[in-house]
PDB file of N, CA, C and O in Angstrom:
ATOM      1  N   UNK A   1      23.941  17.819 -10.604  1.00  0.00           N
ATOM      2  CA  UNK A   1      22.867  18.792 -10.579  1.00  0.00           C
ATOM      3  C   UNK A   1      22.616  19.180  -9.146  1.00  0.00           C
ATOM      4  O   UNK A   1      22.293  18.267  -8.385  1.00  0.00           O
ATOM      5  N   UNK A   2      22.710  20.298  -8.707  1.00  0.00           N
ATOM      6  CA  UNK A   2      21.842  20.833  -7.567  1.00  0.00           C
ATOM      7  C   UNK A   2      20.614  20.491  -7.043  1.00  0.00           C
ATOM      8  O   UNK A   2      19.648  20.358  -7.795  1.00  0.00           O
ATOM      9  N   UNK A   3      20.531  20.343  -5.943  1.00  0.00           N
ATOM     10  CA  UNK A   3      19.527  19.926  -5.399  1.00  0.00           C
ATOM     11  C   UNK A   3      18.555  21.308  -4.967  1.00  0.00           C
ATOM     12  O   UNK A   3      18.947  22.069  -4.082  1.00  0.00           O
ATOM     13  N   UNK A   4      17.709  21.457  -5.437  1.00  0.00           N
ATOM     14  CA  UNK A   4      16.770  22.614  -5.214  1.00  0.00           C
ATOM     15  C   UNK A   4      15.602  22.066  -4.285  1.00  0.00           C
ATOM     16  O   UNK A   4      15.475  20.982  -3.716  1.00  0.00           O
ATOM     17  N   UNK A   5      14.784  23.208  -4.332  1.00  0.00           N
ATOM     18  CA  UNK A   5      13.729  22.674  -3.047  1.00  0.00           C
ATOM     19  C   UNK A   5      12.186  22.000  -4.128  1.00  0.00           C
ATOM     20  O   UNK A   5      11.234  21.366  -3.673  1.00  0.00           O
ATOM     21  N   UNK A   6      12.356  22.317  -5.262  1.00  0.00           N
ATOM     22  CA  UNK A   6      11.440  21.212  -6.135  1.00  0.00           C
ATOM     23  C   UNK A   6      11.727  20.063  -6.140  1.00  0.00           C
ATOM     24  O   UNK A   6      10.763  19.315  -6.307  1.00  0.00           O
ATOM     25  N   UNK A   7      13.300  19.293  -5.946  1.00  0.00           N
ATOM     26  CA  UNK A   7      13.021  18.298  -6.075  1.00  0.00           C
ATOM     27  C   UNK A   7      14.156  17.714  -4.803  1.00  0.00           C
ATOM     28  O   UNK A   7      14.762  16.642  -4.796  1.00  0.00           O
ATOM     29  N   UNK A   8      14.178  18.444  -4.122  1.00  0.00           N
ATOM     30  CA  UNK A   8      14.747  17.714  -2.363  1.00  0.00           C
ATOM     31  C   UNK A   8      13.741  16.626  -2.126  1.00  0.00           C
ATOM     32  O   UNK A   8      14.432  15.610  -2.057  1.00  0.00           O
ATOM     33  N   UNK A   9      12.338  16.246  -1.946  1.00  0.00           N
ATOM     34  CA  UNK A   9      12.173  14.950  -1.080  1.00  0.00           C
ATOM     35  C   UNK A   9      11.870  13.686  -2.294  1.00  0.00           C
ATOM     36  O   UNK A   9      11.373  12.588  -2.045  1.00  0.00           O
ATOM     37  N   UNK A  10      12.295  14.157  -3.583  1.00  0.00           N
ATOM     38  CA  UNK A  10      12.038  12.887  -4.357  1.00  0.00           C
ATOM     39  C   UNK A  10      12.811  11.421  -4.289  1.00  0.00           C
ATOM     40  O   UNK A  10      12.536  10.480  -5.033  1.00  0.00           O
ATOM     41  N   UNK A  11      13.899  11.404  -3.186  1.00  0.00           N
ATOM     42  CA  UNK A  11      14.390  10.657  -2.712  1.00  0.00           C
ATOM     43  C   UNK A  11      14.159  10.416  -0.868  1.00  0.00           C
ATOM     44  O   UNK A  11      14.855   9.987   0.052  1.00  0.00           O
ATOM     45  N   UNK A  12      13.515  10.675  -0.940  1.00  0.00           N
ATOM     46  CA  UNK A  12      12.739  10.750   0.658  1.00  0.00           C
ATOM     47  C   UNK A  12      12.698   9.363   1.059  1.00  0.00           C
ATOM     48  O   UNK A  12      12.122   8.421   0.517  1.00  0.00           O
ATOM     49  N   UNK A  13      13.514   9.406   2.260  1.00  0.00           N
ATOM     50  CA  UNK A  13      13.057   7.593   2.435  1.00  0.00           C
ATOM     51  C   UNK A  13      11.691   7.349   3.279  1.00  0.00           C
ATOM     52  O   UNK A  13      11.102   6.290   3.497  1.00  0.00           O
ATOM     53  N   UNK A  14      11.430   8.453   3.616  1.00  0.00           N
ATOM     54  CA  UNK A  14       9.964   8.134   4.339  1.00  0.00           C
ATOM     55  C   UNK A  14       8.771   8.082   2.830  1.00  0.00           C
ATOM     56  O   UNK A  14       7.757   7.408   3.014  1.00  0.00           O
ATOM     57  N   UNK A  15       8.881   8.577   1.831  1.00  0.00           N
ATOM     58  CA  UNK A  15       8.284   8.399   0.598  1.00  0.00           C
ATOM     59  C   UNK A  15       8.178   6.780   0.308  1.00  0.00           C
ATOM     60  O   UNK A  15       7.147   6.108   0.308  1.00  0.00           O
ATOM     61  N   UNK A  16       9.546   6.334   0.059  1.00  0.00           N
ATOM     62  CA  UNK A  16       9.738   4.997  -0.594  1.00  0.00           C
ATOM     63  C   UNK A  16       9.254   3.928   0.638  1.00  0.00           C
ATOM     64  O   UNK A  16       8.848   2.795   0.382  1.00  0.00           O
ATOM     65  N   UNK A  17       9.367   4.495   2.073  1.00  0.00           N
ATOM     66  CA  UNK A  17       8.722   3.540   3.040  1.00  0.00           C
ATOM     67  C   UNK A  17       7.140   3.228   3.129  1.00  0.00           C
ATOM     68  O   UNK A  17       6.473   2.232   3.409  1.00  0.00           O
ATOM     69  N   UNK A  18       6.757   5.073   2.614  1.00  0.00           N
ATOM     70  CA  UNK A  18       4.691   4.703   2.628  1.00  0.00           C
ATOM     71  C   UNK A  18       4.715   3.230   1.573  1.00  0.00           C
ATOM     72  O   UNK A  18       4.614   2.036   1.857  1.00  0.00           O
ATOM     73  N   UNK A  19       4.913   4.013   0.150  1.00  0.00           N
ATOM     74  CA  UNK A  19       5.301   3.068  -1.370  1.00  0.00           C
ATOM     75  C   UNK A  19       5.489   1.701  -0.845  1.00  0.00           C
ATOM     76  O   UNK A  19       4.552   0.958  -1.136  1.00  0.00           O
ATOM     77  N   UNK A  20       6.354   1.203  -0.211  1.00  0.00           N
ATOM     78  CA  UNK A  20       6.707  -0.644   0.452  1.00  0.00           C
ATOM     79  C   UNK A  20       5.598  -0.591   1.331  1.00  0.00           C
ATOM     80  O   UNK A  20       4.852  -1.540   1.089  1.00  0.00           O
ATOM     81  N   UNK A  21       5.259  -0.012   2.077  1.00  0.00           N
ATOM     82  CA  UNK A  21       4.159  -0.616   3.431  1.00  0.00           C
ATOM     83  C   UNK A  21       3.022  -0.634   2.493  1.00  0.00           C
ATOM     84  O   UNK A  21       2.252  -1.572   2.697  1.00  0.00           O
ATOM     85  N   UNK A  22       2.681   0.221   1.431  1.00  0.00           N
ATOM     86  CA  UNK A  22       1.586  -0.030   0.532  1.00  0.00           C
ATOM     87  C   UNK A  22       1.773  -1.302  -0.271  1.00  0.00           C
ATOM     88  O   UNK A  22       0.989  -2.249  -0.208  1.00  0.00           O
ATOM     89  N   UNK A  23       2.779  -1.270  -0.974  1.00  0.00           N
ATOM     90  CA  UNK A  23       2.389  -2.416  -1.682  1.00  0.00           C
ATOM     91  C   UNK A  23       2.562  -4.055  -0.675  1.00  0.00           C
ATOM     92  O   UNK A  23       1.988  -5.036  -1.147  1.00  0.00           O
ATOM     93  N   UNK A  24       3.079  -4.164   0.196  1.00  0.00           N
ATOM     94  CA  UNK A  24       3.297  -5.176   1.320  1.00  0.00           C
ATOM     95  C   UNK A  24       1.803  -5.589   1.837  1.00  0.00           C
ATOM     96  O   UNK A  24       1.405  -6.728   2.081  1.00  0.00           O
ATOM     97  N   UNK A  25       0.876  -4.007   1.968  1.00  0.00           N
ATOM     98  CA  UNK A  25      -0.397  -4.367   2.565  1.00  0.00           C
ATOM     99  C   UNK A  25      -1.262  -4.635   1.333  1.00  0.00           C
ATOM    100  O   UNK A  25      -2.318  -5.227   1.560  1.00  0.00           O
ATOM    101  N   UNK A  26      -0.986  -4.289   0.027  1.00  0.00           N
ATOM    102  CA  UNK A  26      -1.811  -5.042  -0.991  1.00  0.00           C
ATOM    103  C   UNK A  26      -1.772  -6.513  -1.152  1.00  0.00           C
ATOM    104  O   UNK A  26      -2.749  -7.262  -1.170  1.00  0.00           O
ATOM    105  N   UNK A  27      -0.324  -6.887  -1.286  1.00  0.00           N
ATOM    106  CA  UNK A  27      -0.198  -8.456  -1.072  1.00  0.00           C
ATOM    107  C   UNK A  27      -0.994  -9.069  -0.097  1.00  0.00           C
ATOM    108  O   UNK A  27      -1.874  -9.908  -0.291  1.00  0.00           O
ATOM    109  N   UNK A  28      -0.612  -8.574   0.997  1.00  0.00           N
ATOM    110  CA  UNK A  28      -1.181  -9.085   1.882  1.00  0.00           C
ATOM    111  C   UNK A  28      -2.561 -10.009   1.922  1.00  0.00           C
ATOM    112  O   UNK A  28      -2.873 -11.124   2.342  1.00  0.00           O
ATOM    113  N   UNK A  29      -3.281  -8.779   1.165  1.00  0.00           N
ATOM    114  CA  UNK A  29      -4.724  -8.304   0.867  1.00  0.00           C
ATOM    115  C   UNK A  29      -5.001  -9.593  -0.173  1.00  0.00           C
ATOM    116  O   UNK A  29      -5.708 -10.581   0.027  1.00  0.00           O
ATOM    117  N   UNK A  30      -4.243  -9.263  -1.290  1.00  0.00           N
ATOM    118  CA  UNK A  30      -4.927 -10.361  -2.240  1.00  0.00           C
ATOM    119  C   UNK A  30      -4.622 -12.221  -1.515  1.00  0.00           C
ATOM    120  O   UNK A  30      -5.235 -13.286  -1.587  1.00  0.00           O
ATOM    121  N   UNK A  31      -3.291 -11.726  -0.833  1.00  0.00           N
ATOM    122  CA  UNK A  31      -3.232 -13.605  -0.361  1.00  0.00           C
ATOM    123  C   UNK A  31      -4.626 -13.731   1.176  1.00  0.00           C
ATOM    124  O   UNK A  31      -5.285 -14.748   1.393  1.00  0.00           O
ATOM    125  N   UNK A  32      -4.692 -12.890   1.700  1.00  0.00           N
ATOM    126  CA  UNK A  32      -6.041 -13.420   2.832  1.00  0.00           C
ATOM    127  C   UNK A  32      -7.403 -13.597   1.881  1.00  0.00           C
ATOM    128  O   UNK A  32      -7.989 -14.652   2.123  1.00  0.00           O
ATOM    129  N   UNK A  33      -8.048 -12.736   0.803  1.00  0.00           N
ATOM    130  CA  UNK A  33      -8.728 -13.279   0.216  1.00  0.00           C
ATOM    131  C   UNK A  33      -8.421 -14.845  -0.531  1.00  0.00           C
ATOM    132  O   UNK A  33      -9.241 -15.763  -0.526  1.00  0.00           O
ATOM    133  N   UNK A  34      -7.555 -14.885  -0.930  1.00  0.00           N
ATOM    134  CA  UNK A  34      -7.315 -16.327  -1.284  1.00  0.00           C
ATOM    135  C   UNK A  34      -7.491 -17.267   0.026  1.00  0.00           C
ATOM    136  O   UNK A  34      -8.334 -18.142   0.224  1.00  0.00           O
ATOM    137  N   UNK A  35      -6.634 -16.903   0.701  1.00  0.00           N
ATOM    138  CA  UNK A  35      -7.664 -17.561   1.877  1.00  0.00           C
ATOM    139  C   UNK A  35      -9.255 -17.713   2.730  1.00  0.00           C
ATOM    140  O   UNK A  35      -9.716 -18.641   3.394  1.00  0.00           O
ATOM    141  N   UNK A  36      -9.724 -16.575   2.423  1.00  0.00           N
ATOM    142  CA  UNK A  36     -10.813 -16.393   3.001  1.00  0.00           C
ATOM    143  C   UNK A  36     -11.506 -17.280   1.964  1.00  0.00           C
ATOM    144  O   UNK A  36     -11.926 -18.363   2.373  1.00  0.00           O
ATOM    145  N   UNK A  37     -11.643 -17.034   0.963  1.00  0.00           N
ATOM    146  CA  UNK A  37     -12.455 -17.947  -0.377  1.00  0.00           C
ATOM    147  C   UNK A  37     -12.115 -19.945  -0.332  1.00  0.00           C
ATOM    148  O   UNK A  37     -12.808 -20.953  -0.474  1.00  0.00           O
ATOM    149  N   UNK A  38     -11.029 -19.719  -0.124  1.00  0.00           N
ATOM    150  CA  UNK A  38     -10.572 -20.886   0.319  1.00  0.00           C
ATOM    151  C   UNK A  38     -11.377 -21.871   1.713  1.00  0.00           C
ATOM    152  O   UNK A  38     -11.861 -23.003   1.716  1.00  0.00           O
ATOM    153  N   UNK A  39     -11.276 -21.147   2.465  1.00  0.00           N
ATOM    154  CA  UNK A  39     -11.898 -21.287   3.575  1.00  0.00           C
ATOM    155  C   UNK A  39     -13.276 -21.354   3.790  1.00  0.00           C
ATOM    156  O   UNK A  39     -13.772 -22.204   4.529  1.00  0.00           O
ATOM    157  N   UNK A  40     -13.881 -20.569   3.234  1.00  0.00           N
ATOM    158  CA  UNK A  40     -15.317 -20.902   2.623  1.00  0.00           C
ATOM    159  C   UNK A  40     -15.645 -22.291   2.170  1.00  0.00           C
ATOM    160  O   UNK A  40     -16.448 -23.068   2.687  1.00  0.00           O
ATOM    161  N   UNK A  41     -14.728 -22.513   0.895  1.00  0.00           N
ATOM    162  CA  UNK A  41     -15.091 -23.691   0.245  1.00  0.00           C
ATOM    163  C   UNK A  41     -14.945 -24.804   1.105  1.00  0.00           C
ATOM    164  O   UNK A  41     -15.613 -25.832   0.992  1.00  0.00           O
ATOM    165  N   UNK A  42     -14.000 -24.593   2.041  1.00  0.00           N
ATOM    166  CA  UNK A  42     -14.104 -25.990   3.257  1.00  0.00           C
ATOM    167  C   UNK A  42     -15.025 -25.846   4.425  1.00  0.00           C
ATOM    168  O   UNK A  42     -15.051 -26.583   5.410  1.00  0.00           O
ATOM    169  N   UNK A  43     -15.657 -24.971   4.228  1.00  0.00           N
ATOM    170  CA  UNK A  43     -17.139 -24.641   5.195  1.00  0.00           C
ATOM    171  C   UNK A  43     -16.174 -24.177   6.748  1.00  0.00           C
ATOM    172  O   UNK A  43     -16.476 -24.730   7.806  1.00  0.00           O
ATOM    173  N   UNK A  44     -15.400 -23.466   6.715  1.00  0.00           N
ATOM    174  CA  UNK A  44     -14.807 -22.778   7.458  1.00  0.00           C
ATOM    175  C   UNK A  44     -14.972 -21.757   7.433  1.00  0.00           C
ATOM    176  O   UNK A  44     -14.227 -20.907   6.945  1.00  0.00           O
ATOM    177  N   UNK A  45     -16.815 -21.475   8.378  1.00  0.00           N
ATOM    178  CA  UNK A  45     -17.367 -19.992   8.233  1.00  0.00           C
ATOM    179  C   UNK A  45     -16.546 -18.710   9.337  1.00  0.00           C
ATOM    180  O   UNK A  45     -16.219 -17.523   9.330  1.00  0.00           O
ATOM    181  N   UNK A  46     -16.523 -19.705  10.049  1.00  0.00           N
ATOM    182  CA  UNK A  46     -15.394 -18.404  11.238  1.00  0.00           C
ATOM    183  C   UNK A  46     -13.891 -17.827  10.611  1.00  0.00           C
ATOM    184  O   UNK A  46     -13.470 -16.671  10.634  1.00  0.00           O
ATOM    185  N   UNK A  47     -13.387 -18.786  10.172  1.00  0.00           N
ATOM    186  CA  UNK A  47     -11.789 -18.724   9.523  1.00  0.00           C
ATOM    187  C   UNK A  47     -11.647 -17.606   7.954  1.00  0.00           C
ATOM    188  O   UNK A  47     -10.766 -16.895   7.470  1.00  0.00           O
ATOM    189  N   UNK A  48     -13.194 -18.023   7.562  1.00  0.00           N
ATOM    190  CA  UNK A  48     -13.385 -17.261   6.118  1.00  0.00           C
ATOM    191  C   UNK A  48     -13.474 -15.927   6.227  1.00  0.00           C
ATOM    192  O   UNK A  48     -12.954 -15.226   5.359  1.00  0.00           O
ATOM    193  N   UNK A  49     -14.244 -15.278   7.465  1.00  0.00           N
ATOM    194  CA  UNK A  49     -14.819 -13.848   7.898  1.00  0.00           C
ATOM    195  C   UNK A  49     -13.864 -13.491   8.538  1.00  0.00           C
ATOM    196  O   UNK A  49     -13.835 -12.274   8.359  1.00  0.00           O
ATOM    197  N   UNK A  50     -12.766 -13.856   9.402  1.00  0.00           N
ATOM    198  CA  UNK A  50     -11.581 -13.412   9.982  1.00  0.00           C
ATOM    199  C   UNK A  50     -10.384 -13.283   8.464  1.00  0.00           C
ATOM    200  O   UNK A  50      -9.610 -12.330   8.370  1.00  0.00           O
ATOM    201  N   UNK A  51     -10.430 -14.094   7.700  1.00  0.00           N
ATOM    202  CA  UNK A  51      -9.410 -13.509   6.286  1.00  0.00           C
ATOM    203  C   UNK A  51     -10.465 -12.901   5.852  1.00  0.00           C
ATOM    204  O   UNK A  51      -9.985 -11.851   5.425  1.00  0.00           O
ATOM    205  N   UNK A  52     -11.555 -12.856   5.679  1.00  0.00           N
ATOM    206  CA  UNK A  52     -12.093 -11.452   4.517  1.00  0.00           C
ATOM    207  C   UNK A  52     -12.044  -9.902   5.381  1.00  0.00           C
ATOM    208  O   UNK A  52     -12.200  -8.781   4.896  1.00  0.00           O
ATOM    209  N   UNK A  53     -11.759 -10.297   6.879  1.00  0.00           N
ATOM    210  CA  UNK A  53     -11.484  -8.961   7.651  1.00  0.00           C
ATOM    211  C   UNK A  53     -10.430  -8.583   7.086  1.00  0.00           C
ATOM    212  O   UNK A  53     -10.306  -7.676   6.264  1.00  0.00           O
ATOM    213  N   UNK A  54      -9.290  -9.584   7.707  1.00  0.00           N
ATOM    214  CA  UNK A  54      -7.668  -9.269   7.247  1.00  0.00           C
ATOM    215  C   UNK A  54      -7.618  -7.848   5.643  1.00  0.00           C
ATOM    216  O   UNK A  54      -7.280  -6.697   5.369  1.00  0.00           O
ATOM    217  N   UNK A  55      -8.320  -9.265   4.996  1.00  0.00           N
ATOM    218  CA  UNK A  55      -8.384  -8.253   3.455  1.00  0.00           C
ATOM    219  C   UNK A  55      -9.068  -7.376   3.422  1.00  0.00           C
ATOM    220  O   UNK A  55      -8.929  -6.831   2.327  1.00  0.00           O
ATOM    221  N   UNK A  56     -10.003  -6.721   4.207  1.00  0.00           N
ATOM    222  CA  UNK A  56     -10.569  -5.913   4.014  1.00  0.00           C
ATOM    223  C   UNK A  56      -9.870  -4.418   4.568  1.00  0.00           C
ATOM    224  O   UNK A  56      -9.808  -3.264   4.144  1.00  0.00           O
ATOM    225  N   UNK A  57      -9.383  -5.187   5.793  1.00  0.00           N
ATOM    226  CA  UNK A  57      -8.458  -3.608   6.811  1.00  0.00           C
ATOM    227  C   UNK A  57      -6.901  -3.627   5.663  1.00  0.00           C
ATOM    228  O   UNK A  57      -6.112  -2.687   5.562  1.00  0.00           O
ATOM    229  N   UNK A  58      -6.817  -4.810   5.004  1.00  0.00           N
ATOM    230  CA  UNK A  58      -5.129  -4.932   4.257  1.00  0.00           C
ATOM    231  C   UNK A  58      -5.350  -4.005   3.235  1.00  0.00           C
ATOM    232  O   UNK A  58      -4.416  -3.267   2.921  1.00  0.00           O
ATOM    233  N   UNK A  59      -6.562  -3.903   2.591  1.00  0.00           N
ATOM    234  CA  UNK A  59      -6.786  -3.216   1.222  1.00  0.00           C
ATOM    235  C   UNK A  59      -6.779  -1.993   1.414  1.00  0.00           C
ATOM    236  O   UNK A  59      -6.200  -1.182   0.692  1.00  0.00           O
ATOM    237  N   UNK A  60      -7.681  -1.634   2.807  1.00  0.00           N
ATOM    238  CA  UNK A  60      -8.102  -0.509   3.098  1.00  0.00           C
ATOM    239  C   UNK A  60      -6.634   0.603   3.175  1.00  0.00           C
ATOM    240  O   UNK A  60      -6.339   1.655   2.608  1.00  0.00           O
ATOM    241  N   UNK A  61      -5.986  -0.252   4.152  1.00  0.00           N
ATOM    242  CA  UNK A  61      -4.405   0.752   4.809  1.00  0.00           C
ATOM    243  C   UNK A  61      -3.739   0.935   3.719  1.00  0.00           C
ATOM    244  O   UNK A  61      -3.012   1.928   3.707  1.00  0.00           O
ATOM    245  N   UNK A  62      -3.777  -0.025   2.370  1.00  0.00           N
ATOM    246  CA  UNK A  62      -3.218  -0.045   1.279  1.00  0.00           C
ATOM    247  C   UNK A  62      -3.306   1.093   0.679  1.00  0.00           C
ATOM    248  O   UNK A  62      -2.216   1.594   0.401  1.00  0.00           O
ATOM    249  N   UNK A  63      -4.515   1.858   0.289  1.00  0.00           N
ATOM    250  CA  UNK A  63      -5.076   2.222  -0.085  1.00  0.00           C
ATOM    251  C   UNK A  63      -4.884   4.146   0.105  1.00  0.00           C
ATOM    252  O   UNK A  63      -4.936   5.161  -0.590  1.00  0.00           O
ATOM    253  N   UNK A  64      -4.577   3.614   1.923  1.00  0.00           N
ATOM    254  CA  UNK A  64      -4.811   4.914   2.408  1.00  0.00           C
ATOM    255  C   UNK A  64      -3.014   5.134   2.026  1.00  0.00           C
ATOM    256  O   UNK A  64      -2.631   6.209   1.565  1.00  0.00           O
ATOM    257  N   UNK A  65      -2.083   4.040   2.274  1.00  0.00           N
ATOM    258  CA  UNK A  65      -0.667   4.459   1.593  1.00  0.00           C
ATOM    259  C   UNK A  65      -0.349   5.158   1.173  1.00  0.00           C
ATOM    260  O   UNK A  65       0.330   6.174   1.322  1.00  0.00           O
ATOM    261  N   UNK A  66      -1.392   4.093  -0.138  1.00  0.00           N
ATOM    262  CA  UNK A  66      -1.081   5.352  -1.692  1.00  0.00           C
ATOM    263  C   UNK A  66      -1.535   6.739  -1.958  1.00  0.00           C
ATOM    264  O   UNK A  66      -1.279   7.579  -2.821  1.00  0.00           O
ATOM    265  N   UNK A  67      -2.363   6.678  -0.826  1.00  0.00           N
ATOM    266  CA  UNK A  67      -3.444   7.959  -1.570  1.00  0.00           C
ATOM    267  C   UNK A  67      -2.072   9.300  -0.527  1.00  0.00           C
ATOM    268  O   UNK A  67      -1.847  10.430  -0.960  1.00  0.00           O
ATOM    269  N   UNK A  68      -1.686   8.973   0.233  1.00  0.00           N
ATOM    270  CA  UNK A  68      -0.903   9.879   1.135  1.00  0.00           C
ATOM    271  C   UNK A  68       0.086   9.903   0.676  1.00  0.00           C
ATOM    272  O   UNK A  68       0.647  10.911   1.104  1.00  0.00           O
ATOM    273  N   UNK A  69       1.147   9.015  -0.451  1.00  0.00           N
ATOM    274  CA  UNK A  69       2.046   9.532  -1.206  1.00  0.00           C
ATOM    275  C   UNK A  69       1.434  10.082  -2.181  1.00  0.00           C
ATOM    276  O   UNK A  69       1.834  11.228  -2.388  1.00  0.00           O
ATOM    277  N   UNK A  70       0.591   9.714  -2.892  1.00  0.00           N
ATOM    278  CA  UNK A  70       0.062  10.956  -4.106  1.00  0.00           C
ATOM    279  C   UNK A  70      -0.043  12.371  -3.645  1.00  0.00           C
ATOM    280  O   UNK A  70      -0.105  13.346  -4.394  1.00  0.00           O
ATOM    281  N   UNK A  71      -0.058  12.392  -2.368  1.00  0.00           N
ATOM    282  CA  UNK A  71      -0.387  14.070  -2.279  1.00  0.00           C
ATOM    283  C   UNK A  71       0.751  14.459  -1.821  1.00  0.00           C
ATOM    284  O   UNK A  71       0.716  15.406  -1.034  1.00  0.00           O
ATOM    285  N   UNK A  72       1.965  13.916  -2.134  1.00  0.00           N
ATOM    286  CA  UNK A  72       3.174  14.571  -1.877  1.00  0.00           C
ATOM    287  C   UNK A  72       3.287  15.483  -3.469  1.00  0.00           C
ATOM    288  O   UNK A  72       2.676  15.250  -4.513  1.00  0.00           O
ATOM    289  N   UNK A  73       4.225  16.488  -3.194  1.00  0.00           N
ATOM    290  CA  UNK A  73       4.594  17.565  -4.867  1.00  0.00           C
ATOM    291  C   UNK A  73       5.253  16.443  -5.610  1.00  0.00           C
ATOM    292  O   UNK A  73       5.801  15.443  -5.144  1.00  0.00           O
ATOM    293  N   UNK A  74       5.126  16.728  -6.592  1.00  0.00           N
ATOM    294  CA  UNK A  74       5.869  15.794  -7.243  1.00  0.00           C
ATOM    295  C   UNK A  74       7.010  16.464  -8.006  1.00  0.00           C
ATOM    296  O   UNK A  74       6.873  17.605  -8.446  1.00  0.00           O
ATOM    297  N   UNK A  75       8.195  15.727  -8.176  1.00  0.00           N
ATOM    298  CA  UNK A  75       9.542  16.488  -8.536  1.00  0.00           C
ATOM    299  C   UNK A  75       9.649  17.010  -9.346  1.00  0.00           C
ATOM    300  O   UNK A  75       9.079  16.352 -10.217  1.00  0.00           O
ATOM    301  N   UNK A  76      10.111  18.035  -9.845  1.00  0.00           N
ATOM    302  CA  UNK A  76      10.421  19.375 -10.596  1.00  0.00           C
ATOM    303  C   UNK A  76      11.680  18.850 -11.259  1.00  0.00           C
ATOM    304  O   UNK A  76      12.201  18.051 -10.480  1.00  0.00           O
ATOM    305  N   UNK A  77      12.360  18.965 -12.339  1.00  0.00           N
ATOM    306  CA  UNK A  77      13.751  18.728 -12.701  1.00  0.00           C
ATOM    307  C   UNK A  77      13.816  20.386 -13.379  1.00  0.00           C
ATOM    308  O   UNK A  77      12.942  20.803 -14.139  1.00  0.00           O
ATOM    309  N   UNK A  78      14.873  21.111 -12.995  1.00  0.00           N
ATOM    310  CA  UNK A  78      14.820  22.480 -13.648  1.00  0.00           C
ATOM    311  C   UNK A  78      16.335  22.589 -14.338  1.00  0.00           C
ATOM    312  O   UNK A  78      17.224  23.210 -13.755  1.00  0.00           O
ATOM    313  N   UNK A  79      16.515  22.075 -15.357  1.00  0.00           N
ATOM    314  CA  UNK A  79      17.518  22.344 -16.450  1.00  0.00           C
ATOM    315  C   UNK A  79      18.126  23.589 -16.361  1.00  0.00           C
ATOM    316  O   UNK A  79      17.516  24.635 -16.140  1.00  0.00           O
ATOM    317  N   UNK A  80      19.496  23.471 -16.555  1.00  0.00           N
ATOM    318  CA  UNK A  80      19.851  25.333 -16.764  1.00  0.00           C
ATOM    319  C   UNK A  80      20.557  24.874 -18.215  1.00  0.00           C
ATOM    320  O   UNK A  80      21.058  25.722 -18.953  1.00  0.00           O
TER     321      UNK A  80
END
């Protein structure tokens, strides 16, 4: 099939790179809360607020990832 200009960047490697740095910074995100909660429970008030930062800026960039590949077009397949 031809590559037309509807669906040229659906293989975009800068696409599939936002997509990995997003989901990399979600992980991230859910393992520092596990730590931060963790850390709490051992009365490790400094250690707990430095991982609930982590998770908080991890979720955030996560977040902003995804929302910046969603506003890419999304691919067209045009049959002849």
């Amino acid at each position: 099939m031809a590559e037309t200009a509807g669906n040229a960047h659906a293989e975009d490697p800068f696409n599939e790179a936002v997509a990995t740095t997003g989901l990399f910074l979600l992980v991230t995100a859910i393992i520092a809360v596990a730590f931060a909660l963790a850390s709490w429970g051992l009365s490790e008030t400094l250690l707990a607020v430095l991982a609930g930062a982590v998770a908080l800026v991890s979720f955030a960039a996560s977040i902003f990832c995804f929302t910046a590949q969603a506003h890419e077009p999304a691919a067209v397949e045009i049959s002849a």
